[in-house]
N, CA and C atoms as a LAMMPS dump frame, in Angstrom:
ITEM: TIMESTEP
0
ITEM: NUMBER OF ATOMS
561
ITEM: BOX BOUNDS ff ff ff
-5.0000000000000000e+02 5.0000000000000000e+02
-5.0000000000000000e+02 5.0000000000000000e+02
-5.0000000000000000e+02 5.0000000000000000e+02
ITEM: ATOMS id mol type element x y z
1 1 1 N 428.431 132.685 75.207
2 1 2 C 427.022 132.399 75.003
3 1 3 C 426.519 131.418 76.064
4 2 1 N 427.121 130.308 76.529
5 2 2 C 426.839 129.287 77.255
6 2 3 C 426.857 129.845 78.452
7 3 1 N 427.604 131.102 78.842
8 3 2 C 427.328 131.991 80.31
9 3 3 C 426.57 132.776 80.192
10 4 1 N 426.202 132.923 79.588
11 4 2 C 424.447 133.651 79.53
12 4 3 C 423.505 133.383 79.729
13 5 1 N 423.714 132.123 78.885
14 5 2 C 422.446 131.429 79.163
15 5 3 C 422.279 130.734 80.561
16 6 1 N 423.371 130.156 80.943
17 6 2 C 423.701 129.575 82.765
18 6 3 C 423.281 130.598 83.72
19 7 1 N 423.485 131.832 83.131
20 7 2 C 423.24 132.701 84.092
21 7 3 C 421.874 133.662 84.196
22 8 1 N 421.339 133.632 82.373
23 8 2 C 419.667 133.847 82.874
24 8 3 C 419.136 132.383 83.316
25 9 1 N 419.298 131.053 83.139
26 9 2 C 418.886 130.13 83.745
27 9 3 C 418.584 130.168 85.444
28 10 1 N 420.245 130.42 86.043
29 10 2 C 420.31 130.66 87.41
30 10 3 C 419.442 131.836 87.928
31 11 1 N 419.293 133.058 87.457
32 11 2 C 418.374 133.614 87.676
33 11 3 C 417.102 133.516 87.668
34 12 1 N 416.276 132.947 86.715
35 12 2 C 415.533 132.462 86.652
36 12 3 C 414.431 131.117 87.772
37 13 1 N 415.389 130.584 88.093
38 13 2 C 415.436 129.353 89.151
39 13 3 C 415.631 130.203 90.381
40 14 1 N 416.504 130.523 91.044
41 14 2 C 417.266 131.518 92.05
42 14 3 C 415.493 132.546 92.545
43 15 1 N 415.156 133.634 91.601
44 15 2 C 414.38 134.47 91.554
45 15 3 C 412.793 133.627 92.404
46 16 1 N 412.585 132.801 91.747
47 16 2 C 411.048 131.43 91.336
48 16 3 C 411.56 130.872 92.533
49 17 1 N 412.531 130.665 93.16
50 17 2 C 412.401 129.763 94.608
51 17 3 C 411.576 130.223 95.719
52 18 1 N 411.699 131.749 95.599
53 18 2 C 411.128 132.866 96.692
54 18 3 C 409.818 133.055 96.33
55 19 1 N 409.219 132.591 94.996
56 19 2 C 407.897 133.201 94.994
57 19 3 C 406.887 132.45 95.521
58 20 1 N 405.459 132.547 95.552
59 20 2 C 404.52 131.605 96.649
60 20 3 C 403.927 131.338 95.585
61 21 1 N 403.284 131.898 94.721
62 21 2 C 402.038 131.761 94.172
63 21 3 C 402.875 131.743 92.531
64 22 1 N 402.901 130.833 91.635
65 22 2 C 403.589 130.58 90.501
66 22 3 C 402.284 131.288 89.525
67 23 1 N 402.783 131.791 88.373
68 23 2 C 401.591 132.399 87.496
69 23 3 C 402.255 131.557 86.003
70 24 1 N 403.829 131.767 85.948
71 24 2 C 403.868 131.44 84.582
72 24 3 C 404.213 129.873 85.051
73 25 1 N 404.488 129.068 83.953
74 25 2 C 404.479 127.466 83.796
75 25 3 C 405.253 127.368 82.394
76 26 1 N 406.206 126.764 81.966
77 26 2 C 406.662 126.072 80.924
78 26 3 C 406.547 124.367 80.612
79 27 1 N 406.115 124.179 79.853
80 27 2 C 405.743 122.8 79.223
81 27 3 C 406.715 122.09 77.835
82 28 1 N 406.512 120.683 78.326
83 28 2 C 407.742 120.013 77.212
84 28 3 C 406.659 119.411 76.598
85 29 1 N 406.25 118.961 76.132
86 29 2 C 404.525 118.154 75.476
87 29 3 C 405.375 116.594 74.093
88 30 1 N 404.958 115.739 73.786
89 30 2 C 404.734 115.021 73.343
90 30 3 C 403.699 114.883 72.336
91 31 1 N 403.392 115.423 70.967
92 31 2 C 402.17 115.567 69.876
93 31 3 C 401.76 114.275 69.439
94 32 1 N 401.203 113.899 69.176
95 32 2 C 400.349 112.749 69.143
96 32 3 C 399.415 112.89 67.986
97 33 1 N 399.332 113.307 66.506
98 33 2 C 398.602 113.053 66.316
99 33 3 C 397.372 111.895 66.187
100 34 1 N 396.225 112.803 66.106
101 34 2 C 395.094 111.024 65.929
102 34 3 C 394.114 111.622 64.909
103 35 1 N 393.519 110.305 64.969
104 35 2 C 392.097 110.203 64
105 35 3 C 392.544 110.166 62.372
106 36 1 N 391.708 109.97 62.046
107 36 2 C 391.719 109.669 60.375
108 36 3 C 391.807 111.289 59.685
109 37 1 N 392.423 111.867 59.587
110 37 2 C 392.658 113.542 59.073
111 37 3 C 394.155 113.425 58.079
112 38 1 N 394.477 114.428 57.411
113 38 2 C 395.6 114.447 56.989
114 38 3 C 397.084 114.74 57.864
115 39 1 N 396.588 115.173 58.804
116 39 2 C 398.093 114.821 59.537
117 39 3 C 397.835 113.817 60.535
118 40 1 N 396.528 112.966 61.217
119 40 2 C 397.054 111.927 61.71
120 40 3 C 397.343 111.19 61.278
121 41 1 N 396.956 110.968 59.497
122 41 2 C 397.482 109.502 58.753
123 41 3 C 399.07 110.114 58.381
124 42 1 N 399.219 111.234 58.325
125 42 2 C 400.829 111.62 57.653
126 42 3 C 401.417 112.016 58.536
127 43 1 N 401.683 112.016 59.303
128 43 2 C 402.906 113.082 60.246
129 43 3 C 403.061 112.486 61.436
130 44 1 N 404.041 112.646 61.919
131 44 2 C 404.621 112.495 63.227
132 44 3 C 404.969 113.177 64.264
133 45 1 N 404.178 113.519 65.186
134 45 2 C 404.822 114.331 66.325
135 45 3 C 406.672 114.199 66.688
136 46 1 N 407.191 115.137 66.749
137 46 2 C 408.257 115.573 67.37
138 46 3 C 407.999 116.432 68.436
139 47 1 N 407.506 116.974 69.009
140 47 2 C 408.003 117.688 70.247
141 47 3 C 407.133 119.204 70.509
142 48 1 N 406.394 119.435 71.445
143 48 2 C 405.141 120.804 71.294
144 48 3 C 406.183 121.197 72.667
145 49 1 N 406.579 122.86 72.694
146 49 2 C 406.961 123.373 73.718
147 49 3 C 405.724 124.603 74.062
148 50 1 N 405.746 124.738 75.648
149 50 2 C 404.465 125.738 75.787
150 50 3 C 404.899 126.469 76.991
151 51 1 N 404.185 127.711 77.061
152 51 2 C 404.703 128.962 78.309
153 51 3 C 403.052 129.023 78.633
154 52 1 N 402.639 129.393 79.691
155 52 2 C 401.655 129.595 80.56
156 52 3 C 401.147 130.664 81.364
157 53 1 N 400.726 131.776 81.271
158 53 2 C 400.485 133.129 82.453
159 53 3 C 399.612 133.031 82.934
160 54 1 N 399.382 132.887 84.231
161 54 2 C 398.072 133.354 84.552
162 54 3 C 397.765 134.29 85.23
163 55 1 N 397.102 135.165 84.378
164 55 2 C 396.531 136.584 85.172
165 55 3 C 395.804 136.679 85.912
166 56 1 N 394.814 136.227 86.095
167 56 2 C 393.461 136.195 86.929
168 56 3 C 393.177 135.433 87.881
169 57 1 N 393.379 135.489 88.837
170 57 2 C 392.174 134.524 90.125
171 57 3 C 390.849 134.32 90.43
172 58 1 N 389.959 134.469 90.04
173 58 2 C 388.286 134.409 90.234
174 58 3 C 387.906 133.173 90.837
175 59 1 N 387.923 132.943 92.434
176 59 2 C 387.386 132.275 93.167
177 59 3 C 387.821 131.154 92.69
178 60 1 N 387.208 130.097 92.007
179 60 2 C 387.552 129.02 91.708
180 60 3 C 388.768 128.651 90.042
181 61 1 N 388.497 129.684 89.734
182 61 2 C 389.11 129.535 88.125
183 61 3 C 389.978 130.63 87.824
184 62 1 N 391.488 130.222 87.706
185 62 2 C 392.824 130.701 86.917
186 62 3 C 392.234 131.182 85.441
187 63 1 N 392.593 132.23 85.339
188 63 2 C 392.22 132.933 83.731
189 63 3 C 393.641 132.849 83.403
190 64 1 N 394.052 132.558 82.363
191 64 2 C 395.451 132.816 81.864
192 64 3 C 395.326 132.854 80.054
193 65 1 N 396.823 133.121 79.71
194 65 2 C 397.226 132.972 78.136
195 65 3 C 398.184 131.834 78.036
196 66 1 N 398.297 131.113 77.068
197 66 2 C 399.297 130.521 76.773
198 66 3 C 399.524 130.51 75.23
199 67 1 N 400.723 130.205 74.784
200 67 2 C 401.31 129.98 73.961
201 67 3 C 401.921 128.704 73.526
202 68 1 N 402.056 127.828 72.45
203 68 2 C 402.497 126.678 71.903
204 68 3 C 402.94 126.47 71.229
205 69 1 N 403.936 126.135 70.656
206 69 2 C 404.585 125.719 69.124
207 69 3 C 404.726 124.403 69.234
208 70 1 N 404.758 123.609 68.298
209 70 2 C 405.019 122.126 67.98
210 70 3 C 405.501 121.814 66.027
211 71 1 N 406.035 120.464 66.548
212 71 2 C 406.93 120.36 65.396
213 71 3 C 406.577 118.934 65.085
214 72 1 N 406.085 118.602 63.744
215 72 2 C 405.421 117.758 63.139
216 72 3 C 406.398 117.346 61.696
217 73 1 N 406.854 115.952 61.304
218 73 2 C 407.163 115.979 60.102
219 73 3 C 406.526 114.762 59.655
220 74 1 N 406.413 114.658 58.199
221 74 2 C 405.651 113.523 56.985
222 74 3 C 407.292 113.284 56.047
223 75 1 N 407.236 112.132 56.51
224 75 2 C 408.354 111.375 55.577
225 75 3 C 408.071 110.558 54.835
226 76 1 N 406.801 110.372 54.615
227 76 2 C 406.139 109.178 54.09
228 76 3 C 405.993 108.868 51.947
229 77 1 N 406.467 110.457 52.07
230 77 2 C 406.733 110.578 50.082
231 77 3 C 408.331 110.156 50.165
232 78 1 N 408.874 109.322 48.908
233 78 2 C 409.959 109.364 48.659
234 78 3 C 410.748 110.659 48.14
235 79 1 N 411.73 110.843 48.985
236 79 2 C 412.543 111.69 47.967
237 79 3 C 412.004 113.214 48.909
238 80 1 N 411.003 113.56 49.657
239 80 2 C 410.625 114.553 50.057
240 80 3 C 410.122 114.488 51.403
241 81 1 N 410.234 115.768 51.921
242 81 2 C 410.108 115.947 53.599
243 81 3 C 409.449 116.671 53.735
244 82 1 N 408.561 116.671 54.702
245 82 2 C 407.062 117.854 54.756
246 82 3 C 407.907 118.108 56.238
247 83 1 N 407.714 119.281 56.684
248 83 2 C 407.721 119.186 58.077
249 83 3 C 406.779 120.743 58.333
250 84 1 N 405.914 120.437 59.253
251 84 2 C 405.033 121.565 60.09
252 84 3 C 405.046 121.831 61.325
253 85 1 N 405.089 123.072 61.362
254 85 2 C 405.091 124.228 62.497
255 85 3 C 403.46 124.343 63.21
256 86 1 N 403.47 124.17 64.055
257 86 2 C 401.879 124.606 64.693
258 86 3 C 402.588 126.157 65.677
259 87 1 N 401.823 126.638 65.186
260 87 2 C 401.326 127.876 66.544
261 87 3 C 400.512 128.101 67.293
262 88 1 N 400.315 128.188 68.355
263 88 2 C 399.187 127.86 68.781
264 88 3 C 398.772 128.881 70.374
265 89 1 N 398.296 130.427 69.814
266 89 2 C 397.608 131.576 71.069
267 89 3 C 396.641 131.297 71.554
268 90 1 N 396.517 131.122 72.652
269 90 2 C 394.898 131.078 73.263
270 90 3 C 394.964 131.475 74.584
271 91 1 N 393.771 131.749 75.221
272 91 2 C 393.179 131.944 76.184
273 91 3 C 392.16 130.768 77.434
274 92 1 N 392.91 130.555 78.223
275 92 2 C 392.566 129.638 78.828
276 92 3 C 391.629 129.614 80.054
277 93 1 N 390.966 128.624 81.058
278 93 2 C 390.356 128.483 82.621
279 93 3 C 391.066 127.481 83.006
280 94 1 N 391.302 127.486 84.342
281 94 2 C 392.177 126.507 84.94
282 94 3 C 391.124 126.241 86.133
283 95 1 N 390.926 125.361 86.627
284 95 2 C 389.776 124.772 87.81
285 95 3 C 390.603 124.52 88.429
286 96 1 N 390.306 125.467 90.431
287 96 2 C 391.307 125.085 91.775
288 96 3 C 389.776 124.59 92.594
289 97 1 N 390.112 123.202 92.564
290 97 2 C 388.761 122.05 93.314
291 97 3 C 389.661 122.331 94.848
292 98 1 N 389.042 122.921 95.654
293 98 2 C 389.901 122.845 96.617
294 98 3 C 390.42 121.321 97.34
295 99 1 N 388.952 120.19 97.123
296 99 2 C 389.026 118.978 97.477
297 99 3 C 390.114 118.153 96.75
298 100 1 N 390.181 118.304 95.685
299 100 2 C 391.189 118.042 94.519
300 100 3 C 392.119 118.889 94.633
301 101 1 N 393.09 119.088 94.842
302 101 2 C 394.373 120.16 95.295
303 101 3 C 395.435 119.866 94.167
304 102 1 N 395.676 118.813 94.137
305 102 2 C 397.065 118.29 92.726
306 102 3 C 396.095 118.348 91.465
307 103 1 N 395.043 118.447 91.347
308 103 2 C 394.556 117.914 90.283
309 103 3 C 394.395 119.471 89.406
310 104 1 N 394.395 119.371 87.991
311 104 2 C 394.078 120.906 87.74
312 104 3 C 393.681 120.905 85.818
313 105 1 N 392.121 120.557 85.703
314 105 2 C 391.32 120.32 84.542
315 105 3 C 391.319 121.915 83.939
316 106 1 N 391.088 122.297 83.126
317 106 2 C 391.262 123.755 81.968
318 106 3 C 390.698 122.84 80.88
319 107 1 N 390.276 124.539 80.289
320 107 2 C 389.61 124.542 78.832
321 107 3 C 390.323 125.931 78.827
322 108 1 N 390.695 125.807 77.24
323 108 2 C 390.858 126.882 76.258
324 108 3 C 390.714 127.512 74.575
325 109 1 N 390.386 128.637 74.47
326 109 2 C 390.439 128.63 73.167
327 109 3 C 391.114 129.255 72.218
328 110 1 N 391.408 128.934 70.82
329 110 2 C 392.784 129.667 70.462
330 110 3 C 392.232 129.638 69.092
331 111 1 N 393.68 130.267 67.991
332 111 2 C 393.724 130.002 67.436
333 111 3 C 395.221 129.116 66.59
334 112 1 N 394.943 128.72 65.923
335 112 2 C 396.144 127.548 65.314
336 112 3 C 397.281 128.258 63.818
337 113 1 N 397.698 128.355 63.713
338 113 2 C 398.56 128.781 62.593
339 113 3 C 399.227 127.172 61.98
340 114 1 N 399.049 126.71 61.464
341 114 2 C 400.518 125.73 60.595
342 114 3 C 401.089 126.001 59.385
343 115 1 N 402.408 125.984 59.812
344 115 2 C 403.477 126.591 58.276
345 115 3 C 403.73 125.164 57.847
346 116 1 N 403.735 124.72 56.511
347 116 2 C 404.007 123.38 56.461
348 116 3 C 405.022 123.713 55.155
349 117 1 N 405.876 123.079 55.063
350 117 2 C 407.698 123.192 54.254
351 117 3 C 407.732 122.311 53.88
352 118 1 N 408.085 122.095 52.392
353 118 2 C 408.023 120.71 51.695
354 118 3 C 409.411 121.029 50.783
355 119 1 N 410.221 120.23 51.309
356 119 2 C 411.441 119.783 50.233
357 119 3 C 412.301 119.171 49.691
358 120 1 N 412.939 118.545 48.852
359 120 2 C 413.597 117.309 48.554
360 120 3 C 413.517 117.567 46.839
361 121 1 N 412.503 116.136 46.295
362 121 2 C 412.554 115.812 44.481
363 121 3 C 413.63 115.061 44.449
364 122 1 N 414.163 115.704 42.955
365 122 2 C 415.365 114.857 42.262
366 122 3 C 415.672 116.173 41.858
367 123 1 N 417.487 115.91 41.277
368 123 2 C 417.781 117.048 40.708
369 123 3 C 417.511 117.866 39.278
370 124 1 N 416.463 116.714 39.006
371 124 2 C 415.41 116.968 37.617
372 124 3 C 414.805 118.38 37.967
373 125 1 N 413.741 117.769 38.846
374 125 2 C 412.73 118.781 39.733
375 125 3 C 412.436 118.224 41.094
376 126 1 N 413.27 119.719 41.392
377 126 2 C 413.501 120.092 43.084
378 126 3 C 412.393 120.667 43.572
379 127 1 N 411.897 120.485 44.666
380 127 2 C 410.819 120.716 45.474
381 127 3 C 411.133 121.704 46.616
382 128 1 N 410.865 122.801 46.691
383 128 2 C 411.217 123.559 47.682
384 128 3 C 409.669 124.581 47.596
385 129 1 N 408.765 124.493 48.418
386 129 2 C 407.723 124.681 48.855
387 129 3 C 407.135 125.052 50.085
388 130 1 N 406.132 125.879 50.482
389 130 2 C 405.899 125.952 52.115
390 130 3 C 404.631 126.918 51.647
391 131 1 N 403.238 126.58 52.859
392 131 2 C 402.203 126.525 52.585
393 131 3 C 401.5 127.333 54.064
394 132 1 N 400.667 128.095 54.517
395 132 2 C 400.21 128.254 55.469
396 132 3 C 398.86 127.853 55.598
397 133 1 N 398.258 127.356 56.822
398 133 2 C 396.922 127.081 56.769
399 133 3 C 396.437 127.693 58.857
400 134 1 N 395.601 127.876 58.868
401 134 2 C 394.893 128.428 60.217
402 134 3 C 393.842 128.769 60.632
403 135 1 N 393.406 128.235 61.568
404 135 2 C 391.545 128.157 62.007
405 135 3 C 391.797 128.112 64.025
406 136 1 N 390.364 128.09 64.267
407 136 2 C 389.87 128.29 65.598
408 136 3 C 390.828 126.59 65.989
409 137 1 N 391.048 126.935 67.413
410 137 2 C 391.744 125.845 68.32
411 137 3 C 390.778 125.723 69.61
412 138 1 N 390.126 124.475 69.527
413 138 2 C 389.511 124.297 71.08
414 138 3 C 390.397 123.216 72.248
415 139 1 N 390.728 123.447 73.081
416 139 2 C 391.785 122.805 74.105
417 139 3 C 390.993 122.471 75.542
418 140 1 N 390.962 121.172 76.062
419 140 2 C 390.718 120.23 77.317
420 140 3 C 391.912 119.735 77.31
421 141 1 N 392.217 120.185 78.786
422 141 2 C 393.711 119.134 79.383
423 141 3 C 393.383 119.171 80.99
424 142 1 N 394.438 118.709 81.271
425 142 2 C 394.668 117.757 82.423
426 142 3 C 395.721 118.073 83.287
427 143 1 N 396.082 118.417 84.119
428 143 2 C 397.267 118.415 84.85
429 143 3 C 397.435 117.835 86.46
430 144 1 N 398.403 117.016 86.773
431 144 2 C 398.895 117.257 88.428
432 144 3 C 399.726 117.051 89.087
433 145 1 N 400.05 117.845 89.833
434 145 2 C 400.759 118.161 90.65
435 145 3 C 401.672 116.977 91.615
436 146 1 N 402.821 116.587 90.518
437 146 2 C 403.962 115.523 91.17
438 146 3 C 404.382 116.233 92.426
439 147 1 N 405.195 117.397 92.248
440 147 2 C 405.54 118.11 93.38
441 147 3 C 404.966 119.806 93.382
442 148 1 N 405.466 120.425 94.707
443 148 2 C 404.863 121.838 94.274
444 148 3 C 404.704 122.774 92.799
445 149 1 N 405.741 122.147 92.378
446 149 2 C 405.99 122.902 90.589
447 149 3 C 406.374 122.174 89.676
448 150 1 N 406.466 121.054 89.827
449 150 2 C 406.56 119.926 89.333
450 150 3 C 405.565 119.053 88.772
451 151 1 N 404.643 119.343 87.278
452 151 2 C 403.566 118.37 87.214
453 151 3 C 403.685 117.913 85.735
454 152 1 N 402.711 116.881 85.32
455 152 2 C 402.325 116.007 84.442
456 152 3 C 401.363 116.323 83.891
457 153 1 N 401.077 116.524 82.615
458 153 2 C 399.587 116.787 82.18
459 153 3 C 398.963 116.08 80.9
460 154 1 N 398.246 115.727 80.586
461 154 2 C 397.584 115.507 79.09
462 154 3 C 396.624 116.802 78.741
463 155 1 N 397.027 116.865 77.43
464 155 2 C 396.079 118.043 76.725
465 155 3 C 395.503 117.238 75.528
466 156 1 N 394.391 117.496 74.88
467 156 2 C 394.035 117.302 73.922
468 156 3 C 393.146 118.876 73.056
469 157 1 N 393.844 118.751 71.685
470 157 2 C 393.688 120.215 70.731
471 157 3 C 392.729 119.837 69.63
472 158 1 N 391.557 120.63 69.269
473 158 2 C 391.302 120.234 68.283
474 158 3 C 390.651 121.598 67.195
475 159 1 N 391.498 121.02 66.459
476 159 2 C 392.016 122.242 65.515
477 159 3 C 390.674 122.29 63.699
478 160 1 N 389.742 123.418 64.047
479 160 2 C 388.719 123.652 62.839
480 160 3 C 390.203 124.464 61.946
481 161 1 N 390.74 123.752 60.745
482 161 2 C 391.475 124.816 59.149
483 161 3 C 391.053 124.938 58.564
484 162 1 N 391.065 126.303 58.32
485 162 2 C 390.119 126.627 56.846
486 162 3 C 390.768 126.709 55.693
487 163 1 N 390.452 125.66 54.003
488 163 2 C 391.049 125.786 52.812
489 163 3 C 391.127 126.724 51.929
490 164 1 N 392.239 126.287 51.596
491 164 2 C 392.513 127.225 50.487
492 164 3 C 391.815 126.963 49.136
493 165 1 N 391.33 127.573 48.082
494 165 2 C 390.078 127.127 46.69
495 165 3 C 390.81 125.869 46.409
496 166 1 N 391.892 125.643 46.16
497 166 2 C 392.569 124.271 45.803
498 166 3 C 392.229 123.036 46.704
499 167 1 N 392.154 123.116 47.975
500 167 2 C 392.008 122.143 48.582
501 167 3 C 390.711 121.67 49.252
502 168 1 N 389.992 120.653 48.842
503 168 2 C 388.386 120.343 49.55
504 168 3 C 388.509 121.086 51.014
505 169 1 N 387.21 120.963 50.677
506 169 2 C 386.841 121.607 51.86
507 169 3 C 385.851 120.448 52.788
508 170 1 N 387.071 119.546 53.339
509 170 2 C 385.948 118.318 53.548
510 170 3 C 386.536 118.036 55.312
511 171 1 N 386.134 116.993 56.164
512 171 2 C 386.742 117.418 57.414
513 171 3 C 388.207 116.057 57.304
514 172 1 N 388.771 115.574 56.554
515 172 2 C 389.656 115.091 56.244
516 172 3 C 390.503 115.523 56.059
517 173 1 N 390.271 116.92 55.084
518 173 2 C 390.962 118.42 55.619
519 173 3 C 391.279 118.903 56.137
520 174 1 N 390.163 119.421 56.932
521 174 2 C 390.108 120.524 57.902
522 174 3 C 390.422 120.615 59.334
523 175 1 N 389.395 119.007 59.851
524 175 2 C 389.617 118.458 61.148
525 175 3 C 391.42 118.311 62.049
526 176 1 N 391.784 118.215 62.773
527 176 2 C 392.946 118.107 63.275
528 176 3 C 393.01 118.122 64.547
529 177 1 N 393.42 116.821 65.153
530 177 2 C 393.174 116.625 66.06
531 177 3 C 394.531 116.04 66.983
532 178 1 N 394.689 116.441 67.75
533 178 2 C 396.132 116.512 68.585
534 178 3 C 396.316 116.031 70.142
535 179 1 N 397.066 114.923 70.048
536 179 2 C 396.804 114.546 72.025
537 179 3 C 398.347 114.776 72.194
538 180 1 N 398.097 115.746 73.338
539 180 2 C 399.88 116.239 74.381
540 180 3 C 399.865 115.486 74.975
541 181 1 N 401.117 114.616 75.331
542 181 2 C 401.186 114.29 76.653
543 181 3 C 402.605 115.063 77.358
544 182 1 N 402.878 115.461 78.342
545 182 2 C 404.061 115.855 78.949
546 182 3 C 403.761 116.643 80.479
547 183 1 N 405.17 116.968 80.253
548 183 2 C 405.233 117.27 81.727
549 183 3 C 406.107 118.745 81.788
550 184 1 N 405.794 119.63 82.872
551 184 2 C 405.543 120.808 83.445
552 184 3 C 406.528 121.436 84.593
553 185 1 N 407.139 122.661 84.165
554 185 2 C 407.473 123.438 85.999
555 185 3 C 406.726 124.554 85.897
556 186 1 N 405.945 125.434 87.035
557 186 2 C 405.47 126.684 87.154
558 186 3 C 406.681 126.979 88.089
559 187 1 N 407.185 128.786 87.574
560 187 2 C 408.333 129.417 88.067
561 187 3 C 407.81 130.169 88.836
């Protein structure tokens, strides 16, 4: 297994040395939640991984897709562990300022999926639970260019969820709001 993977790795790297013009990008991200919402007062970022295509060239602006997952947990109940999944499809613009060359501002829009898994209790009553929730994703980030394929970026996500009859429908709710920070190779 470990030569497989060494060896689509090496390929991978090997292949991407020869190319000029990079389209896809992989990202390590840093989640951050903020603001007063239910997961910036409860949860903790662990770790958002992201892939990048870009299809399109139009003069000044990269059209692409990307993809995101991130991993969020709430330890904050005794006895029980929340942990959530974000998903996160969208469709992005990437701005090439020719004057600005390292620098590289995007907007995108998506949508958000979160699976959220709740489990622990006592051996009275055990808690084994998991919940889905998902709405529109609007995305502003940031990127630049340390070396040719080599960059740094901040993103910030902000995520409209829509409730379920049980749960208000208030933006304490709904709101969700997410700052990336990390860093980048395009292959």
């Amino acid at each position: 297994m470990k030569r497989h993977l060494l060896f689509a790795l090496l390929l991978i790297f090997a292949s991407t040395s020869f190319s000029q013009d990079s389209k896809i990008s992989l990202e390590l991200n840093y989640p951050l939640p903020i603001d007063q919402n239910f997961i910036g007062e409860n949860y903790d970022g662990i770790i958002d991984l992201g892939i990048d295509y870009r299809f399109a060239n139009i003069k000044f602006i990269k059209i692409g897709a990307s993809l995101n997952g991130s991993l969020f947990i709430n330890d904050n109940f005794q006895n029980i562990d929340i942990t959530a999944y974000a998903v996160q499809p969208r469709i992005f613009g990437e701005l090439n300022i020719p004057s600005l060359q390292k620098l590289h501002p995007s907007l995108g829009v998506g949508y958000t999926i979160m699976f959220f898994d709740a489990s622990g209790g006592s051996s009275i009553a055990p808690i084994n639970t998991s919940e889905t929730e998902g709405g529109i994703n609007l995305n502003a980030g940031i990127a630049y260019d340390v070396f040719k394929k080599f960059f740094i970026q901040l993103q910030y996500d902000f995520v409209k969820l829509s409730t379920n009859d049980d749960v208000p429908d208030t933006t304490f709710n709904t709101n969700v709001n997410i700052l990336k920070i990390g860093i980048g190779y395009r292959i």
